[in-house]
C-alpha positions as CSV (number, residue, x, y, z in Angstrom):
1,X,-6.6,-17.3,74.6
2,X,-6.7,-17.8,78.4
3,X,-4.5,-16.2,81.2
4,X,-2.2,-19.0,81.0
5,X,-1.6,-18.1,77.2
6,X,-1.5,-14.7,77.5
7,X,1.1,-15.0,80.1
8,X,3.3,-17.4,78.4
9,X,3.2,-15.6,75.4
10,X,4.2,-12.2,77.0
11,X,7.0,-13.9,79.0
12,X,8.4,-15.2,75.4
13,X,8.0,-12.0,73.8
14,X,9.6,-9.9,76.8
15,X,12.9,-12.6,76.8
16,X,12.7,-12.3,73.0
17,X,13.3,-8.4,72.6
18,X,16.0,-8.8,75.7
19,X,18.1,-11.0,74.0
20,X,17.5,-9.3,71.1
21,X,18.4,-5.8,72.4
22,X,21.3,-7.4,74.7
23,X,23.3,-8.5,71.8
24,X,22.6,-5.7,69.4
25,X,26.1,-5.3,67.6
26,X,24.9,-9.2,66.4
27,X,20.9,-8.6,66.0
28,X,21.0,-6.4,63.5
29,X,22.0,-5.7,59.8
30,X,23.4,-7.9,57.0
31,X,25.6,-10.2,59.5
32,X,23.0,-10.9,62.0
33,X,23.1,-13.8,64.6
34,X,20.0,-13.6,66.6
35,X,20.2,-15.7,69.2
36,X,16.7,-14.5,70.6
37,X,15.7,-17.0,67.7
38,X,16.4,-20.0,69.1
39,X,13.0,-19.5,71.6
40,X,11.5,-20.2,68.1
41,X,11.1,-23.6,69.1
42,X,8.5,-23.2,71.9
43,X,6.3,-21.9,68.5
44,X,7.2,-25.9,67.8
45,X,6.0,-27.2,71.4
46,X,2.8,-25.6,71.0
47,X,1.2,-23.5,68.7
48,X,-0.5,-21.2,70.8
49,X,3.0,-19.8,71.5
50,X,3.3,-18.1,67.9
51,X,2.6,-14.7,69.6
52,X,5.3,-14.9,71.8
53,X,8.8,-14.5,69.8
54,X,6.6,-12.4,66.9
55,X,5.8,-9.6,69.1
56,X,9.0,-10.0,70.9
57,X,10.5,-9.4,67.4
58,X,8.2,-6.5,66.9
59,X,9.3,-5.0,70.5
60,X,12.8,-5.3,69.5
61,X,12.7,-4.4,65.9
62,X,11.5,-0.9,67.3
63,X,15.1,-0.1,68.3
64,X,16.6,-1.0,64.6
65,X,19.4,0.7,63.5
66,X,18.9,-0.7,60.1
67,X,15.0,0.8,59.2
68,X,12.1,1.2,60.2
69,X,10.9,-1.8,57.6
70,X,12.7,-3.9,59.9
71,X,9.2,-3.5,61.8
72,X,7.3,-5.2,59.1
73,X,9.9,-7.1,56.8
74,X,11.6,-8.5,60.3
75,X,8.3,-9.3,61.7
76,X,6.9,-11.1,59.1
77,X,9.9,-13.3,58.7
78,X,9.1,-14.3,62.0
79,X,5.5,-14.9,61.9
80,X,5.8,-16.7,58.7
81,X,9.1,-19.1,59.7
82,X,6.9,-19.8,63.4
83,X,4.1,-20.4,61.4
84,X,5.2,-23.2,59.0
85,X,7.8,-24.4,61.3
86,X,4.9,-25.3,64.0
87,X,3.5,-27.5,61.2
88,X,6.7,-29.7,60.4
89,X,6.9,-32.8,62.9
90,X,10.6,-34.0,62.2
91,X,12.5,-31.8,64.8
92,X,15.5,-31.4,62.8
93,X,13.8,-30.1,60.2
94,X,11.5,-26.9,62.1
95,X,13.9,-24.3,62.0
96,X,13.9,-24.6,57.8
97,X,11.2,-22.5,57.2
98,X,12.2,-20.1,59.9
99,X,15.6,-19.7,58.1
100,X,13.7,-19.3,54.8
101,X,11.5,-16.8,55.6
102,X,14.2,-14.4,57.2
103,X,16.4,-15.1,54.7
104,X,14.1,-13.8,51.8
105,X,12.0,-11.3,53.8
106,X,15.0,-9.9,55.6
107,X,17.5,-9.9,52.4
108,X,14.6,-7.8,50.4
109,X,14.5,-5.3,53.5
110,X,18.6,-4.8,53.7
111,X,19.0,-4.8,50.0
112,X,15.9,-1.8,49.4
113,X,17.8,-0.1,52.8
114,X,22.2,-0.9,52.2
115,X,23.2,-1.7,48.9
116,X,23.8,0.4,46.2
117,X,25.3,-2.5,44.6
118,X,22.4,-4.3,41.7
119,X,19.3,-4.9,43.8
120,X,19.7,-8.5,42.6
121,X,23.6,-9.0,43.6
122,X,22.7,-6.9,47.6
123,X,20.0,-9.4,47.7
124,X,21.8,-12.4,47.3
125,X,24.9,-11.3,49.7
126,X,22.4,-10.7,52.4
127,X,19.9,-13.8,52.2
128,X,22.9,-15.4,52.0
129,X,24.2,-13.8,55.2
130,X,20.6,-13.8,57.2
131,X,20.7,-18.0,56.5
132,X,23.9,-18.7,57.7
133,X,23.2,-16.2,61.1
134,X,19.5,-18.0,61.5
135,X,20.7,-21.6,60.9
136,X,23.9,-21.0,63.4
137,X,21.1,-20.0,65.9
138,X,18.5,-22.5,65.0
139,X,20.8,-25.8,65.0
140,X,23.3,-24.7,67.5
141,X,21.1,-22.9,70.4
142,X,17.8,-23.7,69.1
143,X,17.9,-27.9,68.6
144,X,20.0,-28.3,71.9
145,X,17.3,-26.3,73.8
146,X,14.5,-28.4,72.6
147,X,15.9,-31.6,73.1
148,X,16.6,-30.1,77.0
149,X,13.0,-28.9,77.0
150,X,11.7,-32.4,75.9
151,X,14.6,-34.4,78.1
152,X,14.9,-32.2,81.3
153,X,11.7,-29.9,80.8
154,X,9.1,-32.1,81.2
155,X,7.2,-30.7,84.2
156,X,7.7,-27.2,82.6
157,X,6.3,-28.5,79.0
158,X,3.6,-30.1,80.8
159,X,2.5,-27.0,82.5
160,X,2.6,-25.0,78.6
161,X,-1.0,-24.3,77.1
162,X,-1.8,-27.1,74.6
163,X,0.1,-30.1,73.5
164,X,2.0,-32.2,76.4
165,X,5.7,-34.2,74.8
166,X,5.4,-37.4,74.1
């Protein structure tokens, strides 16, 4: 990665953890709305940016109230959802795998950590709960800033590492 990677990617991970840690009473636990997800879709832009909102996720998971597995079960829903979701072209369709991924990843962490209901009824309640907060985010902050990126953002999209908007 070059300097203008490295950059971009810190700058997405340093927003990422403050938005995260700003609206803490929503970032966390079974309810969550993360807004902080919604830079997800730079990961869609370009790639290279992947980095960016997983270790902002990291950073931020490090204050969890939750657990500690919130470092590596959080984390990896992120990486995973960025991941697949930079491979899917139809824009309407990129934050699926993102809500997918948290959904299952983060639904096993809360039901092991808060339910001492069946492991299989705490999962379900929670994945359930984790969709609904990531696809609020996703299609209601997340779309609406891409299509601003693509409409208003040109100059700023043309100045990201790798691929330029068509």
């Amino acid at each position: 990665m070059n300097t203008k990677k490295n950059t971009s990617c810190g700058v997405l991970a340093a927003v990422y953890a403050a938005l995260t840690l700003l609206a803490a009473p929503w970032s966390f636990g079974a309810a969550q709305f993360r807004i902080s997800e919604a830079l997800c879709v730079f990961c869609w832009l370009d790639p290279a940016l992947i980095p960016g909102p997983v270790l902002g996720c990291l950073l931020a998971n490090c204050f969890s109230p939750v657990s500690a597995l919130d470092l590596l079960f959080g984390t990896a829903a992120t990486l995973l959802g960025c991941l697949t979701a930079a491979r899917i072209r139809k824009k309407w369709l990129f934050p699926l795998p993102i809500i997918l991924f948290n959904a299952l990843l983060v639904g096993i962490e809360l039901s092991l950590t808060l339910s001492s209901d069946a492991a299989a009824k705490g999962f379900l309640l929670y994945a359930g709960q984790v969709a609904l907060g990531e696809a609020a985010v996703l299609y209601l902050l997340g779309l609406p800033l891409l299509y601003l990126l693509e409409k208003r953002g040109r100059k700023l999209l043309e100045k990201l590492p790798g691929k330029n908007i068509e």
